[in-house]
N, C-alpha and C positions, 0 to 999 in steps of 0.2 A: 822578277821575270828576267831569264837570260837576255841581254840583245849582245849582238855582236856584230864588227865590219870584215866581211869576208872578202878580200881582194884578192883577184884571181890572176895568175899571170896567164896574159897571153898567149904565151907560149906550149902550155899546155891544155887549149885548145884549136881546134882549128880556127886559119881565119876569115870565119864566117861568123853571120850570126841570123841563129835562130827566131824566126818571128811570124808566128800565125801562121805556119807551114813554107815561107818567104825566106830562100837564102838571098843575101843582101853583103855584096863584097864591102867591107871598111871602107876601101878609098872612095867609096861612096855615102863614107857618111859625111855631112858639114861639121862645123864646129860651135855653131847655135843650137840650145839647149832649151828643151820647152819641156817643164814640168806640170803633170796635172794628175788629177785625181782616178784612180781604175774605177770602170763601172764595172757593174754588176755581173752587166753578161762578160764581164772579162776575167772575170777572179778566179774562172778557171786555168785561164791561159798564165795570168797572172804565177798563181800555182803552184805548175810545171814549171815556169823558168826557175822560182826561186828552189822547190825540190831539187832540180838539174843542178843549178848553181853553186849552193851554198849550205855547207857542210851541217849548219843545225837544222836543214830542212825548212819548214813555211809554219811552223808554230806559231800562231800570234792568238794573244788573250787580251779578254775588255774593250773597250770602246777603239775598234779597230777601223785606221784610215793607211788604205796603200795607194802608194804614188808609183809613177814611172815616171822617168827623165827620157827624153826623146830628142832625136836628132835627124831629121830628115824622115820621120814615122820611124825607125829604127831606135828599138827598147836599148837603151844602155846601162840606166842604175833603176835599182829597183829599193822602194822603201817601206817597209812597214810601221805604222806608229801605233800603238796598244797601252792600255792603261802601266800606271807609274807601278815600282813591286811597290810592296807592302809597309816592310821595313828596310832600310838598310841604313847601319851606325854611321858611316862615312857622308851618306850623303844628308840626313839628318842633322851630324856636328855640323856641317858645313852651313846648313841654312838656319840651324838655329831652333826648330820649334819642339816643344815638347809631345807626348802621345794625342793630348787632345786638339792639340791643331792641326796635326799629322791627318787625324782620324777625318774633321773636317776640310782640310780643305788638300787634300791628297789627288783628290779630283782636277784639281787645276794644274797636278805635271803630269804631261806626256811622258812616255819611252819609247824610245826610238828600237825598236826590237830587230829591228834586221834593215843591213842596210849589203846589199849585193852590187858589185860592180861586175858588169856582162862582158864575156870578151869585146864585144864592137868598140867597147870604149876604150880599147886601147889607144885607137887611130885619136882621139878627144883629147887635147892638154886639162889636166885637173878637171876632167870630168865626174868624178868624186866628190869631191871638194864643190865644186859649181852643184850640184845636182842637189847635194845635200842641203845646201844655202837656199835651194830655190824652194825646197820640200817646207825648209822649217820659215819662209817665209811667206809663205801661203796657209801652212799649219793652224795657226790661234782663228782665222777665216773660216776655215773650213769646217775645223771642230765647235766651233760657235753655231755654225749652221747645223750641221751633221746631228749633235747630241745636245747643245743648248748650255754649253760652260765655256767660263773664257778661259785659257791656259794663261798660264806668266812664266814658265820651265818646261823644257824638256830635258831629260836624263837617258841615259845610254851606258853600256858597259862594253869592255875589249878584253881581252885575253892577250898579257904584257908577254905569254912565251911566243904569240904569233906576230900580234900588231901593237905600233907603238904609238898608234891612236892620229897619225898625224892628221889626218883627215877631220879631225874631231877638235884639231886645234887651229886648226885654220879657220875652222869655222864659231869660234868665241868660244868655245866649251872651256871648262876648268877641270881639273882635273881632283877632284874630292878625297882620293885614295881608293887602297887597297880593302876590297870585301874579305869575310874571313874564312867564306871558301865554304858556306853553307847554301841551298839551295831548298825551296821552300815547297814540299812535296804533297801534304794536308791539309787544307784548312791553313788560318791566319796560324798555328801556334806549332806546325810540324815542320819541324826543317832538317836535313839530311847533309849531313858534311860531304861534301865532293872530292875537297883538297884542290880546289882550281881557283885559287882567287881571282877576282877579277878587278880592272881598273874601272872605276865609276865616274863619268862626266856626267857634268851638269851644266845648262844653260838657260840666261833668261829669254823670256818673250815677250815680255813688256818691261820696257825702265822699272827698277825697285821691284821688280818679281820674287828677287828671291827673299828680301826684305818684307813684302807684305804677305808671304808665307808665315811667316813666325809675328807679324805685328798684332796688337792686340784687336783693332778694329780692321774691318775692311776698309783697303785702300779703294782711291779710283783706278789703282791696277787690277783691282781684282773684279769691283762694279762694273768699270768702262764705264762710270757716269763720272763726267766733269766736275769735279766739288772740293771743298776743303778735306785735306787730313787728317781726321783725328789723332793718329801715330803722330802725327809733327807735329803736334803741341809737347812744348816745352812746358811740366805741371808739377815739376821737382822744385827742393830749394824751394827758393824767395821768391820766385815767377810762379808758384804753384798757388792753388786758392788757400794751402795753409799761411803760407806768407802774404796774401793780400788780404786773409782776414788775420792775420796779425800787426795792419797797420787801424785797424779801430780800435781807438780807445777803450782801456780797461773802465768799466766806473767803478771799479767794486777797491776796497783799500786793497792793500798787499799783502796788508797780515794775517794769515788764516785762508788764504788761498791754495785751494788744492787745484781743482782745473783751471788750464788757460782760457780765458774766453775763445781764441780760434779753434780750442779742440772743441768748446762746446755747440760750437754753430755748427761746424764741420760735423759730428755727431749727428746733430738736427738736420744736417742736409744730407748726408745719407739714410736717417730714418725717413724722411719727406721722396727722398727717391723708392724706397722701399715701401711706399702704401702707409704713411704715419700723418696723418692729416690733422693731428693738432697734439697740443704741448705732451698733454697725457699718453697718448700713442706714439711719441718720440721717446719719451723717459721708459715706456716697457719696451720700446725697439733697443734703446741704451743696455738693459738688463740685460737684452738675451745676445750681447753681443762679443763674440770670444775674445783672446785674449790680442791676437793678431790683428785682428781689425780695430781694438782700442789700440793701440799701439798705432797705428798707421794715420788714426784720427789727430795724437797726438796729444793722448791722454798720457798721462807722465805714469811715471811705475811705482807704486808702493812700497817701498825697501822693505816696512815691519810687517806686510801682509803677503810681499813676494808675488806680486801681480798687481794687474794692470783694474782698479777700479771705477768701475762706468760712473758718471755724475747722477744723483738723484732725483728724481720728480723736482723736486722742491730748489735744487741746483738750479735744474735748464728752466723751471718757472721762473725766478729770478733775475736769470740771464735773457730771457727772451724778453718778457715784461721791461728791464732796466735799459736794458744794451741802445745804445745811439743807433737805431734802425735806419735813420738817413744815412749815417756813414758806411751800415752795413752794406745794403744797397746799392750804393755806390762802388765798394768795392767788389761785392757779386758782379757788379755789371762790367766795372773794369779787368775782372778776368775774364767772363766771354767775350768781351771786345779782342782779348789776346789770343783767346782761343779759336776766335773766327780770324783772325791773323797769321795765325800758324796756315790756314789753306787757303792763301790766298786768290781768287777771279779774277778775269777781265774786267769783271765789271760787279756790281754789289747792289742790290736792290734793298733799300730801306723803308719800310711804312712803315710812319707814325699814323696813331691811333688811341683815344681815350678809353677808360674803364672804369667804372665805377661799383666800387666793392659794397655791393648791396645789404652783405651780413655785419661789414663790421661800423662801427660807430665813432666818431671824434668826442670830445669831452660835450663839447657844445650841441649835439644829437647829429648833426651833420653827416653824411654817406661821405670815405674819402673817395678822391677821385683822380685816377693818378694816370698819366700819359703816358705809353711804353714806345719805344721805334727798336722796331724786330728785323732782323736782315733775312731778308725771303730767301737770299739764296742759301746763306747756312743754316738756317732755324735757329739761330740765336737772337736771345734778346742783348741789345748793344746798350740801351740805358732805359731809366726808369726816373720821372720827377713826378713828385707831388704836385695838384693843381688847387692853389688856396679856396678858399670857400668862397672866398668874397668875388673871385675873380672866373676866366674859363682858361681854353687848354689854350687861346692864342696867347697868352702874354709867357707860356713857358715852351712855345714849339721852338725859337731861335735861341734861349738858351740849352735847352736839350740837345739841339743840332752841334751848337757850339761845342758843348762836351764831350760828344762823342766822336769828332772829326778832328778837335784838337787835341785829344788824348787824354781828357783830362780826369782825372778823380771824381773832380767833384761839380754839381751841376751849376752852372753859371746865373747868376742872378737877371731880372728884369733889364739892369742899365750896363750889364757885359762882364760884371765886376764877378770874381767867384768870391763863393761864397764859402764860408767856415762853419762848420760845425760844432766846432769845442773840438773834436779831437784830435787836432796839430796834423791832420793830414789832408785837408779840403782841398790844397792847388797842388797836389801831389801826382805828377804823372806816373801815371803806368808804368814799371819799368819794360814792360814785354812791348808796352803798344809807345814808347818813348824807343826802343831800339828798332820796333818798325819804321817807326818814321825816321829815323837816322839813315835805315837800307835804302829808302824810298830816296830818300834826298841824292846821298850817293849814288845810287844807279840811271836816277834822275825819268825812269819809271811811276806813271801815276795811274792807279785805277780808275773808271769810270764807275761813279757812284751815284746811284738812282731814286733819287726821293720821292716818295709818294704820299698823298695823304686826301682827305675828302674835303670837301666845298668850302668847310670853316676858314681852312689854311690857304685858302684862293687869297691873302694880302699881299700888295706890293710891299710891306715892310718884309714879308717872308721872302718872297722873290729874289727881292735887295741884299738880303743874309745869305740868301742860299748863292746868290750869282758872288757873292764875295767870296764865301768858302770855296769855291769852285767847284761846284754838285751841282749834277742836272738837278731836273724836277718834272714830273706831270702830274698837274694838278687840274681838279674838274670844276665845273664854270656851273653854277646855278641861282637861283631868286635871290639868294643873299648878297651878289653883285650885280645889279640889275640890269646897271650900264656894258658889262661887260658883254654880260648872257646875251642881249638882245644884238651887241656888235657880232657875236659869234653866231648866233641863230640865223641872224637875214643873211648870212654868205647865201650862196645861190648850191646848197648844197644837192639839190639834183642833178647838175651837170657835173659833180664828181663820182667819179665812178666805185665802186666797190671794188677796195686792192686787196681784201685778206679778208675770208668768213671760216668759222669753225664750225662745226654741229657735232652735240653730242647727244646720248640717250644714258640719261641716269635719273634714279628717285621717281622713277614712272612719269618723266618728263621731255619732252624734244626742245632743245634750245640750241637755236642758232646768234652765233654773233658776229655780226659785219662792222667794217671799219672803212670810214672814209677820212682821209686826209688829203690836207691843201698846207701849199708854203708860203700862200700868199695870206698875210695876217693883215687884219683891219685897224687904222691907226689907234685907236682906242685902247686895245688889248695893247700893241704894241708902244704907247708910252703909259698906261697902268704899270703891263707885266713886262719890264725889260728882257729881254733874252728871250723872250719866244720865236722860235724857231718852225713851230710846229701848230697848225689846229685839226682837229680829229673830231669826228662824229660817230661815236659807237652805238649800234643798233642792236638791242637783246631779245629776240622774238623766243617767245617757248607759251610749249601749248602742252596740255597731259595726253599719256601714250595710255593705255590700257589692252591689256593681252598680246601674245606674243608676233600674232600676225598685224597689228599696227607698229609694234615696233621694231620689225623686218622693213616694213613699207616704208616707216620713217627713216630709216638707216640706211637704206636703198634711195630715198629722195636724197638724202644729203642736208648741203647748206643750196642746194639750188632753188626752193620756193617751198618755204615757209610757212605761207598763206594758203595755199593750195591743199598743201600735205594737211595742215589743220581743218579745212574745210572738207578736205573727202573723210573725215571720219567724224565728222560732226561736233566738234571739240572745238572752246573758245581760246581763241587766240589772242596773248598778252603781246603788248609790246614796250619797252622800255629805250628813252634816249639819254645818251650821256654827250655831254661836250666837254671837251679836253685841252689843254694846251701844253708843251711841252717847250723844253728848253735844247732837248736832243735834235741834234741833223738831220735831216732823211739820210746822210751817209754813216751818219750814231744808230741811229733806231729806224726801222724799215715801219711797215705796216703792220704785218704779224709780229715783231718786238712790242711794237706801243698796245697790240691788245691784249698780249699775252702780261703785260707787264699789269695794265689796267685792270687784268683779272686776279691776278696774283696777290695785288694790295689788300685784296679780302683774306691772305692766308692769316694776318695777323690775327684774325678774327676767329677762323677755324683754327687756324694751329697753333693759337696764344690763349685768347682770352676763353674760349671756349672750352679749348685743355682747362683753365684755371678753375671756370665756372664750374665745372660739371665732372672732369676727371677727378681733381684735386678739390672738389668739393668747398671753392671760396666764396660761394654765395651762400654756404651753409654753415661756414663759419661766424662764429658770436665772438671774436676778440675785442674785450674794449681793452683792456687796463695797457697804460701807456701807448709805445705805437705797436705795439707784436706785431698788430697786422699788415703792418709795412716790412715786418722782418718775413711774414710769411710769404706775401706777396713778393717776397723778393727769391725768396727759397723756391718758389713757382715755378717763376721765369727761370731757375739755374735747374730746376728738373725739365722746365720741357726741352731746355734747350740743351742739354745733355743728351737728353734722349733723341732727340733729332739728329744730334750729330754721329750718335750709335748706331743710324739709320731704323728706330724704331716706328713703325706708323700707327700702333694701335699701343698708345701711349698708360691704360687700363690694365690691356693684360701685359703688357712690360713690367708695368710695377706691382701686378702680382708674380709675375716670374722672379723681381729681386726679391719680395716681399716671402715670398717661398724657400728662400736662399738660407732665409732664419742666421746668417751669418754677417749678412754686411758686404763682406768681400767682395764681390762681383760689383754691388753698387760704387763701391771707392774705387775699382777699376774704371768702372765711370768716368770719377772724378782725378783720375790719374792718381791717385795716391797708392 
């Protein structure tokens, strides 16, 4: 779509200027500029000036927003903004992406299709220039509002025999090149040579705009949600998952080895993202996988065969059966910890939480049961320890912590010491999350990191670790501390008032949840649990909604009563209390923080173990032989957490979409490879 800047000399009109039948002498305009949006009933007048005006007429196509600049109510620049053209080389080389990111996200650049300066603006210094700034700084606003897409560019074209764009450089545009003088007359594939090339700008609208045009995932330039980058992960090279599963140990000799062990996991973990839930449906996902995607996996190449051949059933059987699955593990986990590094927060929210793999078996007949700590805000899993049989999940929550905050490999034993595996890589830090912490020190920048976990984890030996690491914590207060719970309980919690309630209607249910917090801690709590800062009373009222006119009534009450709303429709009313403590400020964590956060700690539940259970089918897994099922359970955690960061929510039909792919490819985009 043609746009062009039409600058008029004043001189050859009069000077006056036309507005809504109002002649209005110059020296009466100010030199304060108010830009806004034309309404409806004006787009007639609107119209007329630019037909008057400006030599390509008032053409505008697509999702169309026109502006006026004004000056004392006197129209001076007029702007029209219209969907981005279709194709053009210039501007395309310039940003990078190939047809099908074009195709999608094409939507998120503006064109600036006409941009008219009215004689009145003569008497205006850089009223052009100013006008245009004000237009495209309102623009991403407007059009969010208007049509429901965030922009990150806008693009514009000039004609270099009239204008030499200055207006368009003042205002940050680049200059992309010369078009080659075609014009797009039919449909996406008819185009008409004019012979009038044009010069093509382009500018961003949000930092990394023209960057997360071409990048593989959505950025938060493109979302507008606050979150880590999957683009900034660094997953090449030695920092990638093929080089951190190339620091577990081979067990297999050397002689007669055709695949590398990291091609073969890596294999496995793209079959395991693509719908392959156990050893036999990895080895046919391997078959059917061409030659480019073994090659990326980093299956080596066959000189006497001339291609690239996948490893067999009876390979990846052996591999997964033999392979040092704690090391593996470990290193899985050490790459999502880089991975959630690469986008970095304010602040990190981590629940731990146990699980226990129902299908699979120890030698001894035993269920394993293994503690995972999931960072809620990226949807990664950060690490993963086995919990011995003999023991529970307290004697490995501060080694767990330990390893994950100190970057380390490998998980930390009971008395702080790490611990080795056999494969000469146990206290081996991360190289991605060892250069993290290097940045951190230098800048001298620290994130706030939010531990959470349920009742078990209420010990002041935790507390004590966690106040050492320097990590918040809330953790909740129940019968298993009995001395605490009753210090917390008789606070005089009716005379604190309710500072933050939510209500929602979901699963044919109304649930309200209220929070009350006090700064003032009872000595008890405060020399058990050092560093509390914080005690909270969370209230969860929900009662069942049935049919659509109670849950209007309900939606309508609000979080204002609870009780009432339940009782006009004759429906019983639960109520649930939580007591809380926290090590966060009230100028760290407000009211609404500490409930939102308290709710969130169940994500590990829905958006971990739940995936594990039920999407990836690990409660109907039968692995005994050796540990596989730690190798699986670990493959778990790196698909959901993958797919989390892909922004997928329906984590079933995702991996029927790769699983549909029949290639692979898409999945290793995934995994950066």
């Amino acid at each position: 779509m043609l746009a062009e800047l039409w600058l008029l000399p004043w001189l050859d009109f009069p000077r006056f200027a036309w507005y809504d039948g109002l002649v209005t002498d110059e020296r009466d305009v100010p030199g304060e500029l108010r830009v806004r949006l034309v309404r409806e009933d004006e787009v007639a007048w609107y119209n007329a000036l630019m037909a008057e005006h400006h030599s390509l007429g008032v053409a505008a196509s697509g999702r169309v927003l026109r502006y006026v600049a004004e000056a004392g109510g006197v129209p001076l620049v007029l702007g029209t903004f219209g969907s981005a053209a279709w194709r053009v080389p210039v501007r395309d080389d310039l940003i990078g992406w190939d047809g099908q990111q074009r195709a999608a996200r094409l939507e998120r650049v503006c064109a600036n299709q006409r941009l008219c300066v009215l004689p009145a603006a003569s008497g205006v210094p850089h009223a052009a220039s100013r006008a245009l700034a004000g237009m495209l700084r309102r623009l991403p606003a407007d059009h969010l509002q208007a049509f429901g897409v965030r922009l990150v560019a806008v693009e514009s074209f000039t004609d270099p025999a009239t204008h030499a764009g200055t207006v368009y450089k003042a205002c940050g545009f680049t200059a992309a090149g010369a078009t080659a003088g075609y014009g797009r007359s039919r449909g996406r594939d008819h185009y008409v040579h004019h012979g009038r090339p044009k010069t093509c700008w382009l500018r961003e609208l949000a930092p990394g705009g023209l960057a997360a045009l071409k990048a593989g995932f959505d950025s938060p330039a493109l979302t507008g949600r606050r979150g880590p980058d999957f683009n900034a992960l660094d997953v090449g090279g030695e920092r990638g998952l093929l080089g951190y599963l190339g620091k577990v140990a081979d067990h297999r000799k050397p002689k007669g080895v055709r695949h590398g062990l990291a091609a073969i996991l890596t294999v496995v973990a793209v079959a395991r993202l693509s719908g392959a839930d156990s050893v036999y449906a990895a080895a046919q996902f391997a078959a059917t996988m061409p030659q480019e995607a073994l090659r990326r996996c980093g299956i080596r190449y066959n000189k006497r065969l001339g291609r690239h051949v996948p490893p067999s059933f009876k390979t990846i059987k052996r591999a997964v059966t033999a392979v040092d699955a704690k090391a593996a593990d470990e290193q899985l986990c050490a790459w999502l910890r880089a991975e959630a590094a690469a986008g970095r927060l304010d602040w990190r929210h981590i629940a731990v939480d146990g699980k226990t793999m129902r299908g699979a078996a120890r030698p001894d007949g035993t269920r394993p049961h293994l503690l995972s700590a999931y960072d809620v805000s990226a949807g990664t899993v950060l690490g993963q320890a086995e919990v011995d049989g003999k023991t529970n999940e307290i004697t490995c929550f501060v080694p767990l912590l330990q390893a994950i905050l100190d970057g380390r490999g490998a998980v930390r034993g009971s008395d702080g010491s790490d611990e080795d595996d056999g494969s000469g890589h146990g206290s081996a830090q991360a190289p991605a999350a060892a250069a993290e912490e290097e940045e951190e020190e230098e800048s001298g920048d620290q994130e706030l990191v939010i531990v959470t976990a349920d009742a078990m984890h209420t010990q002041a030996g935790h507390v004590e670790a966690m106040n050492a690491l320097g990590v918040a914590w809330i953790l909740t207060l129940k019968d298993n501390q009995p001395g605490l719970y009753a210090a917390a309980d008789a606070w005089n919690w009716e005379d604190e008032p309710v500072l933050h309630a939510t209500s929602e209607i979901s699963r044919s249910r109304h649930e309200v949840r209220t929070i009350r917090v006090t700064s003032q801690i009872p000595d008890l709590i405060r020399e058990r649990l050092p560093g509390t800062q914080q005690l909270a009373l969370i209230e969860r009222y929900r009662h069942p909604v049935r049919g659509r006119e109670a849950a209007d009534a309900c939606r309508a009450a609000g979080d204002e009563a609870p009780i009432a709303c339940a009782q006009s429709y004759g429906t019983k009313l639960s109520c649930e209390t939580v007591l809380a403590v926290t090590a966060l400020t009230p100028a760290q964590a407000g009211s609404a923080f500490l409930l939102e956060r308290n709710r969130d700690h169940w994500a590990i539940e829905n958006g971990l173990h739940h995936r594990r259970d039920v999407t990836l089918g690990e409660d109907a897994s039968r692995l005994r032989a050796g540990r596989s099922w730690q190798l699986f359970a670990a493959l778990g955690n790196l698909t959901v957490s993958v797919l989390n960061r892909a922004g997928h929510r329906n984590h079933a039909a995702a991996r029927r979409d790769y699983a549909w792919d029949r290639t692979g490819l898409r999945a290793l985009e995934l995994l950066g490879l």
